[in-house]
C-alpha positions in Angstrom: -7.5 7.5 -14.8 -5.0 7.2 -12.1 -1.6 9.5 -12.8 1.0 6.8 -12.5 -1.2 3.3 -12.6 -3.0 3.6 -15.7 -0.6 1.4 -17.9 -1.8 1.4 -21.9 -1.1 -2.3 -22.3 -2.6 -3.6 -18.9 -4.6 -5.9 -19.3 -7.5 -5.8 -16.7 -9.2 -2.3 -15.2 -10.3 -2.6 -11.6 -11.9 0.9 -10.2 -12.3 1.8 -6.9 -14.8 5.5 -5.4 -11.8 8.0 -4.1 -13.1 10.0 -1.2 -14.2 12.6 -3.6 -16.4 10.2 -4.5 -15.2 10.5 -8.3 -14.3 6.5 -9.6 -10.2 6.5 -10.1 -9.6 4.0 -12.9 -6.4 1.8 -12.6 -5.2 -0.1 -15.9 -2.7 -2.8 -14.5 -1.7 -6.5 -15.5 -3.7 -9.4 -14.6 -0.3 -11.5 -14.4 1.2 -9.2 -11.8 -2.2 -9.3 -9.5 -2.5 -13.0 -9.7 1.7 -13.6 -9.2 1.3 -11.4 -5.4 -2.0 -13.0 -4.6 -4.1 -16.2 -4.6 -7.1 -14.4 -4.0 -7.0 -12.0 -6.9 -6.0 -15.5 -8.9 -9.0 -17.2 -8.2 -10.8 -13.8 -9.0 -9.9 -13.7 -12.4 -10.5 -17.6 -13.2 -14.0 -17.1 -12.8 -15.4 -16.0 -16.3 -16.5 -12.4 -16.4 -20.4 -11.8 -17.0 -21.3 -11.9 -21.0 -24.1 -11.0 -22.5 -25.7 -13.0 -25.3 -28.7 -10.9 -27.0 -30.1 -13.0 -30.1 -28.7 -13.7 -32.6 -25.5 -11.9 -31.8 -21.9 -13.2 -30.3 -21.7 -13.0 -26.6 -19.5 -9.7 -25.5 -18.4 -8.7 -22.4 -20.6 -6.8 -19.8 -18.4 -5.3 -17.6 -15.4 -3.6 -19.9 -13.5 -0.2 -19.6 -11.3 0.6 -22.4 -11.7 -2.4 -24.2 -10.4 -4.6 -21.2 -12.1 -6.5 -18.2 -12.9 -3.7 -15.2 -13.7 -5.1 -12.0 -15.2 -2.0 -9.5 -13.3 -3.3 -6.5 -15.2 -2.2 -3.0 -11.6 -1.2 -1.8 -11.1 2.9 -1.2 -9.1 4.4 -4.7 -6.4 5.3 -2.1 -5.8 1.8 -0.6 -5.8 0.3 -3.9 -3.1 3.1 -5.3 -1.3 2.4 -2.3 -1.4 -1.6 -2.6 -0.7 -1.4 -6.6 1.9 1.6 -6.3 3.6 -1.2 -3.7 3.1 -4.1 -6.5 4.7 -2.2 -9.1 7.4 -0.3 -8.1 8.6 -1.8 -4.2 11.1 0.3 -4.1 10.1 3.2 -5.1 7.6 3.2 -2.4 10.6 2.4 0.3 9.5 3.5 3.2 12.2 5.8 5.2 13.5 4.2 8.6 11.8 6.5 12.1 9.5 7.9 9.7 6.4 8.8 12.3 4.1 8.9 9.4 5.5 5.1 8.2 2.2 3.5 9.7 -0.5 5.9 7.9 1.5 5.5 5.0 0.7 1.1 4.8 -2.0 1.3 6.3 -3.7 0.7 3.0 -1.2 -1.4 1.6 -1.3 -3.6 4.7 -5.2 -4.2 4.5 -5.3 -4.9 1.2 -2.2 -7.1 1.5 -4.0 -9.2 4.5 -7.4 -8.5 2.3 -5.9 -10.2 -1.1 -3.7 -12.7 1.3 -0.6 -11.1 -0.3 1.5 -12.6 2.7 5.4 -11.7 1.4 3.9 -8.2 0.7 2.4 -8.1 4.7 5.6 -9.8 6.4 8.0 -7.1 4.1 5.2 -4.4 5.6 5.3 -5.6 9.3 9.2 -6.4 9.5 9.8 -2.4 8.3 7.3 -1.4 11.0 8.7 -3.9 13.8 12.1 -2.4 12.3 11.0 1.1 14.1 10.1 -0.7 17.3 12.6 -2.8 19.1 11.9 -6.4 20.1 14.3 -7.0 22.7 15.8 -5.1 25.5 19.3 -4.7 23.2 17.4 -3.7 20.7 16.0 -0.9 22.7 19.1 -0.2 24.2 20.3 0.2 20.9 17.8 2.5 19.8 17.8 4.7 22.6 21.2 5.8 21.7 20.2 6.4 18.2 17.5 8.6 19.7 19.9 10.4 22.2 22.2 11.0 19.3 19.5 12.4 17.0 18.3 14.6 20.1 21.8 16.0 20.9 22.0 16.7 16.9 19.1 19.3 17.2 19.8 20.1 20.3 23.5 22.0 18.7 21.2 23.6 16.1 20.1 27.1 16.6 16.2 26.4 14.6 16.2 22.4 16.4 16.2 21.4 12.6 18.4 19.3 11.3 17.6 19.1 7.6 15.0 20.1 7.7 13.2 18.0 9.9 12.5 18.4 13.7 13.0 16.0 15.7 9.9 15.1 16.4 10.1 14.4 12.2 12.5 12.3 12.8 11.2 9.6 15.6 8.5 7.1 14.8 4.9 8.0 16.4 3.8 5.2 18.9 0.2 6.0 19.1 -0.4 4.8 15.5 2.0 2.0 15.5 0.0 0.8 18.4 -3.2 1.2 16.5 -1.8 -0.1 13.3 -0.5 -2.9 15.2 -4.3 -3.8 17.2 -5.9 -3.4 13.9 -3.8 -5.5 11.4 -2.6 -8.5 13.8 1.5 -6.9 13.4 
C-alpha cells in the first residue's frame, strides 16, 4: 500500500510497478478521479470484467480489498505524484525558484495531459512559466530578484543563506527547457 494514498473508504484501487518493480497499491475515490478528469470518467463507466461460472452470481474479476483495482500502465511514482496533487493541492505547493520545481511535475504534468486534467496542467504550467519571465519587464524584474539573492550570499561567510546556496535558490533552465519541449508548456 502506498504510505499517504491508501484511504480505507476509497472506493476504487488502481496499481501501478514502482521502479523497484514491487506493485504500489493506491485506495482513492472514484468521485474525485472522475471530478479532475473526463478520461478517468469514461474509464469507470465502462463495467468492470465479471465472471459468471454456472450456476453461481457473477462477481467481480479484477478486485483488491474488496473494491474495483485497475493496474494502471502509469509508473507508481507519476501516479503518487498526480494523486498526491488531486488530494491535497496544497500541500504539494511547489516553492517559487525551486531548480528542482520541473522534476518535481514532471509526473503530475504527464498524467495531467495523459487523463486530460486541463485546470490541473494550466495550474502546473502557470507555476513553471512563473519561474521564467515572459516579457522583457518581467525579466527585468527578475534579474533584480536574482542580484538581490546573489548579493545576500555574497555577505555570508559559508555563501548560505538558510541553508540553501544559491544555486538552491535559482530555477535550473536546462530542465525547464526539457520539461517545456516535452509537455507542450
Amino acid at each position: 500500500h502506498h504510505p499517504t494514498l491508501y484511504f480505507d473508504d476509497g472506493n476504487v484501487v488502481l496499481s501501478a510497478i514502482a521502479q523497484d518493480r514491487q506493485r504500489q497499491y493506491f485506495r482513492v475515490h472514484r468521485s474525485i478521479l472522475c471530478r479532475h478528469s473526463a478520461v478517468l470518467a469514461e474509464m469507470f463507466e465502462i463495467p468492470p470484467l465479471t465472471l459468471s461460472p454456472s450456476g453461481s452470481p457473477e462477481v467481480l474479476k479484477e478486485t483488491y480489498a474488496g473494491v474495483v483495482h485497475v493496474q494502471m500502465q502509469d509508473t507508481a511514482e507519476d501516479l503518487a505524484s498526480f494523486l498526491g496533487v488531486l488530494y491535497d493541492p496544497l500541500g504539494n505547493a511547489y516553492k517559487r525558484f525551486n531548480p528542482n520545481t520541473p522534476v518535481l511535475v514532471e509526473g503530475t504534468l504527464k498524467l495531467a495531459m495523459k487523463y486530460e486534467c486541463d485546470a490541473l496542467r494550466a495550474r502546473i504550467v502557470e507555476n513553471l512559466e512563473a519561474d521564467w519571465p515572459q516579457t522583457l519587464a518581467q525579466w527585468d524584474a527578475r534579474r533584480a530578484e536574482s542580484i538581490l539573492a546573489r548579493s545576500e550570499h555574497g555577505q555570508q561567510f559559508t555563501g548560505k543563506v538558510n541553508g540553501l546556496y544559491l544555486d538552491d535558490r535559482l530555477p535550473e533552465p536546462a530542465s525547464a527547457i526539457r520539461i517545456a519541449s516535452d509537455y507542450y508548456v
